[in-house]
C-alpha positions as CSV (number, residue, x, y, z in Angstrom):
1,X,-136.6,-134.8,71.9
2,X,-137.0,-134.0,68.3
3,X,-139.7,-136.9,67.9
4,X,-141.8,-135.4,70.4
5,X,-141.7,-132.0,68.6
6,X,-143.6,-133.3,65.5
7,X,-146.7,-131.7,64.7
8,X,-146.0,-129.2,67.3
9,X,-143.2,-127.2,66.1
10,X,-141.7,-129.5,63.6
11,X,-142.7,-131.4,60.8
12,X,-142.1,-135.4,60.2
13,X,-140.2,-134.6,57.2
14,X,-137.8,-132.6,59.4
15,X,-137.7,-136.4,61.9
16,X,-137.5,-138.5,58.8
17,X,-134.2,-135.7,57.5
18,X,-132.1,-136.7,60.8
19,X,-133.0,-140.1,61.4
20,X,-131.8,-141.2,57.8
21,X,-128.7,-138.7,58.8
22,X,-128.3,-141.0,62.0
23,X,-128.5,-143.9,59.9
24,X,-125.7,-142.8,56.8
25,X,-123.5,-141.5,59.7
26,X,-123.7,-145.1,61.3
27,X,-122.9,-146.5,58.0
28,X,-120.3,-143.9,57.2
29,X,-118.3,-144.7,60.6
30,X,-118.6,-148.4,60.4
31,X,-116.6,-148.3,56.8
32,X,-114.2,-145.4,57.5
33,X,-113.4,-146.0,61.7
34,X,-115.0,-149.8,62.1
35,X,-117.3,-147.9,65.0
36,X,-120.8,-147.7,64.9
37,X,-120.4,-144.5,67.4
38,X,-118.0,-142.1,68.5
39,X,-117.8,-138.9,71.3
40,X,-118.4,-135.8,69.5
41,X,-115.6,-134.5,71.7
42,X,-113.3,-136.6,68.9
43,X,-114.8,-134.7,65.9
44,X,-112.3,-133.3,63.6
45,X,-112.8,-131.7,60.7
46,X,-111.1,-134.0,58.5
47,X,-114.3,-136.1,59.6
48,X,-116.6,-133.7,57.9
49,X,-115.0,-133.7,54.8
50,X,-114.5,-137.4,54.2
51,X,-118.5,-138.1,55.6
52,X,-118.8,-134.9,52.5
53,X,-117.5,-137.2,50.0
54,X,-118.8,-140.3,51.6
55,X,-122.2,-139.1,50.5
56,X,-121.3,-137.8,47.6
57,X,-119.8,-140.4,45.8
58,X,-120.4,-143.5,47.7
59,X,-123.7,-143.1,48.5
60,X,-124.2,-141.0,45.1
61,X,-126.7,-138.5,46.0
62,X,-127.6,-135.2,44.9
63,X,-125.9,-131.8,46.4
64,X,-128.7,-130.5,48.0
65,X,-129.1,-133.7,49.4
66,X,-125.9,-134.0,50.8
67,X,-126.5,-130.0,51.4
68,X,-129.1,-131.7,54.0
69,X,-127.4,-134.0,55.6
70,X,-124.3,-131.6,56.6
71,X,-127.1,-129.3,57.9
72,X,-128.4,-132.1,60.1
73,X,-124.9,-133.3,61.4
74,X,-123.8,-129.0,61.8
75,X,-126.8,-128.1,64.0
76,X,-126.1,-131.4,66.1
77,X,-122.7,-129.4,66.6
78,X,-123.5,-126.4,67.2
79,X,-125.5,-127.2,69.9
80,X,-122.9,-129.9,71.7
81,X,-120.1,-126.7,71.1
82,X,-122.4,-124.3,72.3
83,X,-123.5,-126.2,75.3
84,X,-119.9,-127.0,76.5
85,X,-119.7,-130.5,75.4
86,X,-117.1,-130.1,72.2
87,X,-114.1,-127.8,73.0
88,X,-114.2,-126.8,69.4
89,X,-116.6,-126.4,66.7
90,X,-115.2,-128.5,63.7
91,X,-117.5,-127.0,61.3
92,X,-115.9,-123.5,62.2
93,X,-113.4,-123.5,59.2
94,X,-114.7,-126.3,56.9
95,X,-116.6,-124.0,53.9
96,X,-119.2,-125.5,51.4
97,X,-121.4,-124.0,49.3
98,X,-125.6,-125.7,49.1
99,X,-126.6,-125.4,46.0
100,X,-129.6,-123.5,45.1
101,X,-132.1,-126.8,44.2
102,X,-134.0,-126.2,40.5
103,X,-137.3,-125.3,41.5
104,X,-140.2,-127.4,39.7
105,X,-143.6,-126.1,39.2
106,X,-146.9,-126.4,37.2
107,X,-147.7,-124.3,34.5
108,X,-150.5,-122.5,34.2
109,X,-152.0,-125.8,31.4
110,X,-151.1,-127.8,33.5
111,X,-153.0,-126.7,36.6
112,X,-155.9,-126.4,34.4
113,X,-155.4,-130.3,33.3
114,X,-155.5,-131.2,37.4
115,X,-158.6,-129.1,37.9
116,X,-160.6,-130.8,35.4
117,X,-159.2,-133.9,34.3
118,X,-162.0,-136.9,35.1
119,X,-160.4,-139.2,38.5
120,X,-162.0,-142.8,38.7
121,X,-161.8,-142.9,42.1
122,X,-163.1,-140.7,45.3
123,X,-159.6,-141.3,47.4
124,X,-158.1,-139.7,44.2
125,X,-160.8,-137.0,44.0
126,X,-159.7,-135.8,47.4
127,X,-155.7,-135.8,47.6
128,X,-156.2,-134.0,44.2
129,X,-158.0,-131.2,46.3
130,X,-155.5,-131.3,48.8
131,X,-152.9,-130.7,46.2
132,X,-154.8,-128.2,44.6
133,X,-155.4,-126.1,47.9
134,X,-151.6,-125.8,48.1
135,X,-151.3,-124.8,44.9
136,X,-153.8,-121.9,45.6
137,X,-152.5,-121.2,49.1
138,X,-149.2,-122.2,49.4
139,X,-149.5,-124.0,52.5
140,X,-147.3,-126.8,52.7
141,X,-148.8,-130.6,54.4
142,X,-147.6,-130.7,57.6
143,X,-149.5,-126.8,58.1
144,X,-152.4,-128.0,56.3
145,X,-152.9,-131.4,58.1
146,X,-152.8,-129.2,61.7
147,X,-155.0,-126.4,60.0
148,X,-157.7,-125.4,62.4
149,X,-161.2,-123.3,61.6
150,X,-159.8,-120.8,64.1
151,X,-157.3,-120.0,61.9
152,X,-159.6,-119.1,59.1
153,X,-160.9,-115.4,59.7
154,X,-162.7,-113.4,57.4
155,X,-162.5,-109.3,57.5
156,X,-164.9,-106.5,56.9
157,X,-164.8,-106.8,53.3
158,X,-166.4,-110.3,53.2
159,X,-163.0,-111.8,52.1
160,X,-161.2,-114.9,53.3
161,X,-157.7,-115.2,55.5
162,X,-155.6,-117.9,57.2
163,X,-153.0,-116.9,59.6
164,X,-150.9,-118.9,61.5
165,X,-147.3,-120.0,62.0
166,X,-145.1,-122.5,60.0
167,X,-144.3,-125.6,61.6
168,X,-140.8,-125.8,60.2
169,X,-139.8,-122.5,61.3
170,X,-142.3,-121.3,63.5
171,X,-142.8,-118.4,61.1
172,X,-145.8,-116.4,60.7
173,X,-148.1,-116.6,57.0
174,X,-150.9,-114.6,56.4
175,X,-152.7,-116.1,53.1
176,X,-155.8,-114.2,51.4
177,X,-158.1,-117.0,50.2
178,X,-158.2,-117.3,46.4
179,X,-161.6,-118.3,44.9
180,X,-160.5,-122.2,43.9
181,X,-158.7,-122.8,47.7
182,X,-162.2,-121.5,48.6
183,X,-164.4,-123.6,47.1
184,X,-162.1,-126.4,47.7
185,X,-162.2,-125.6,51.7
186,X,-166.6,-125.0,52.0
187,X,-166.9,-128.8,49.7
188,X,-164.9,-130.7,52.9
189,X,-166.1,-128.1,55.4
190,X,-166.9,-129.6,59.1
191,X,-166.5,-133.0,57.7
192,X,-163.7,-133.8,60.0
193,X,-165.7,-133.3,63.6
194,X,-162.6,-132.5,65.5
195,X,-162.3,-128.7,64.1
196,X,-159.7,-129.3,61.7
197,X,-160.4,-128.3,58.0
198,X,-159.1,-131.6,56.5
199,X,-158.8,-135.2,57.2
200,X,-155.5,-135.4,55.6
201,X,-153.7,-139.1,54.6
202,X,-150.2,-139.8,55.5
203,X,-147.7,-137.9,52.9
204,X,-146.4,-141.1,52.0
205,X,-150.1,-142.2,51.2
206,X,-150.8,-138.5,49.1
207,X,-147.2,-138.8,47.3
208,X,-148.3,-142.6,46.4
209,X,-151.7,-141.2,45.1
210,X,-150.4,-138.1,43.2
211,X,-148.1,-140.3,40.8
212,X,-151.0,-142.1,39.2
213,X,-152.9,-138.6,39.3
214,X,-150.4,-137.1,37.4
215,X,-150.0,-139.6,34.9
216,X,-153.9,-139.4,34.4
217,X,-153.7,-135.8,33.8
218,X,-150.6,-136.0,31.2
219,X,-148.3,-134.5,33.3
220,X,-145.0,-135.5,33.1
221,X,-143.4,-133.8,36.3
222,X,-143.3,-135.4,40.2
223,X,-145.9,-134.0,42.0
224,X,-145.7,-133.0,45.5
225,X,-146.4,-130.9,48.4
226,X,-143.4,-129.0,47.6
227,X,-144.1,-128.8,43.7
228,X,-147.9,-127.3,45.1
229,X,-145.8,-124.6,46.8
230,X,-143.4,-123.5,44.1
231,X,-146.3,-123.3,42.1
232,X,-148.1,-121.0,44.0
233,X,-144.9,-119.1,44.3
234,X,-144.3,-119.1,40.6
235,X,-147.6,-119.6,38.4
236,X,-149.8,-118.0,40.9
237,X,-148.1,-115.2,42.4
238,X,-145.0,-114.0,40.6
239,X,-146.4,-114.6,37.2
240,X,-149.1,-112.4,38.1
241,X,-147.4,-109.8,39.4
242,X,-147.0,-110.5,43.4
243,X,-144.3,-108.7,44.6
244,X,-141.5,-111.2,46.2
245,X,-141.9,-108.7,49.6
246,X,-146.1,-109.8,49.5
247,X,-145.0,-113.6,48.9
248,X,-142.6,-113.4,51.6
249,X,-144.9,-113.1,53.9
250,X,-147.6,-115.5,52.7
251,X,-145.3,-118.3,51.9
252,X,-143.7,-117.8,55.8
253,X,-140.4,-117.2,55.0
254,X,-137.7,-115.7,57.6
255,X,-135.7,-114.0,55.3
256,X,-136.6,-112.8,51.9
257,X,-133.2,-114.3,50.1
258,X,-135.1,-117.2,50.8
259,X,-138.0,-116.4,48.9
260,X,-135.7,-115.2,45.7
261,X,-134.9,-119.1,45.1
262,X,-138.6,-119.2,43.3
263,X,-138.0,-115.6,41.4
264,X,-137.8,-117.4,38.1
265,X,-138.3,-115.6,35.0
266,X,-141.0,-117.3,33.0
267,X,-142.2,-116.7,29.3
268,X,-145.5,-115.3,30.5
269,X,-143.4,-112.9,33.0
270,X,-141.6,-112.0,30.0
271,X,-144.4,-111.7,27.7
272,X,-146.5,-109.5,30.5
273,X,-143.6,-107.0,31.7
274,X,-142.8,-106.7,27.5
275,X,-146.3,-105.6,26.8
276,X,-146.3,-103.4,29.3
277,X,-143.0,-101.6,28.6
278,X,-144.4,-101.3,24.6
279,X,-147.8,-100.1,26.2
280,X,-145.8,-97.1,28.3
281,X,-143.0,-97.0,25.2
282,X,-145.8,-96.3,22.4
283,X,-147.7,-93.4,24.4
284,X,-143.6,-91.6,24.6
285,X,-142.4,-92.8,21.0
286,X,-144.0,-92.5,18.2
287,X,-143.5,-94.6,14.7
């Protein structure tokens, strides 16, 4: 039971994913077969590919987000052909190609404008730094809002780690604390009483919050947990010269073709690795 699974090994955006898929494929059978349900047995593949344009142009969404819903309805599949209950898997010859989504992040200004721009209110104050420690640490919210002080360690250097695995794919980060993420976790520390780090709101509640942050801090971009972890990826790390093998391994990916969806060159990349080459160029070359 999927439902069960979440905040164990799976996070609610994952439930909320396949219960709106449930829902468009209810929708999608009652126009096309006048049936609110069918026997997966029946499947065909000519049903994939009409429900493919049913969401694409009836229901108008975006291609990663029809990308999504496939994904849901293919595992669902996979697991009724794999268990014995389909004698074939329909999604075995039908090809389509996910788009790689554009990746939105803050800029290096504008993650200065949310670390110092003047909140009126305390509710705002604090889903700022809960933002903000994403930003810094590139955990996402369902990791943070089941973060644990066991899972904060610090080595014989004095320095700061958290360790643990993702929810969504039950991955293992490692994350070295950066100064901001720790002065964000010592102002809530122990505050909780039940030994997690933060008493987090609903994302719903935090996405709610963050538009009328943003708009106080001039910034004209949707903010969100997964905005605080591109730009961790991209700002913080890759712009500074992280390696995409290091920021594997910190963000929790499986697979590093995952992790070289955020390896977008920026002007300050440019600007760095150009300086650098004209550094090495003018000790070789001279004018």
């Amino acid at each position: 039971d999927l439902k069960k699974r979440v905040g164990i090994d799976r996070c609610h955006g994952t439930w909320n994913r396949y219960y709106k898929s449930i829902d468009h494929l209810r929708t999608f059978m009652r126009k096309e077969y006048n049936v609110s349900d069918m026997p997966l047995a029946e499947l065909e593949q000519s049903f994939i590919e009409q429900y493919h344009v049913y969401l694409k142009s009836d229901l108008g969404l975006k291609p990663t987000t029809v990308s999504g819903y496939l994904k849901c309805l293919k595992y669902v599949v996979k697991i009724a052909f794999n268990n014995g209950w389909m004698p074939r898997n329909p999604f075995s010859l039908y090809q389509y190609t996910a788009p790689n989504p554009e990746r939105s992040f803050l800029t290096e200004d504008e993650l200065r404008r949310m670390m110092t721009t003047e909140l009126r209110y305390k509710r705002q104050d604090y889903n700022r730094d809960m933002f903000l420690f994403s930003c810094f640490t590139g955990i996402c919210y369902a990791d943070m809002a089941s973060l644990t002080y066991d899972r904060i360690e610090q080595d014989a250097q004095g320095e700061w780690w958290i360790s643990g695995n993702r929810q969504k794919t039950e991955t293992r980060y490692v994350v070295k604390l950066l100064p901001y993420a720790l002065f964000i976790l010592n102002k809530y520390r122990g505050l909780t009483g039940d030994g997690r780090v933060f008493a987090m709101s609903t994302l719903d509640s935090i996405d709610d919050s963050l538009k009328n942050i943003a708009r106080e801090c001039g910034i004209d971009k949707q903010l969100s947990f997964h905005l605080a972890r591109h730009t961790y990826a991209t700002t913080i790390c890759l712009s500074n010269g992280v390696s995409l093998e290091t920021l594997s391994k910190m963000l929790g990916h499986k697979q590093i073709t995952t992790t070289q969806i955020y390896a977008k060159v920026t002007q300050p990349m440019i600007d760095r690795e150009v300086t650098m080459l004209r550094e090495k160029l003018a000790m070789k070359f001279s004018v």
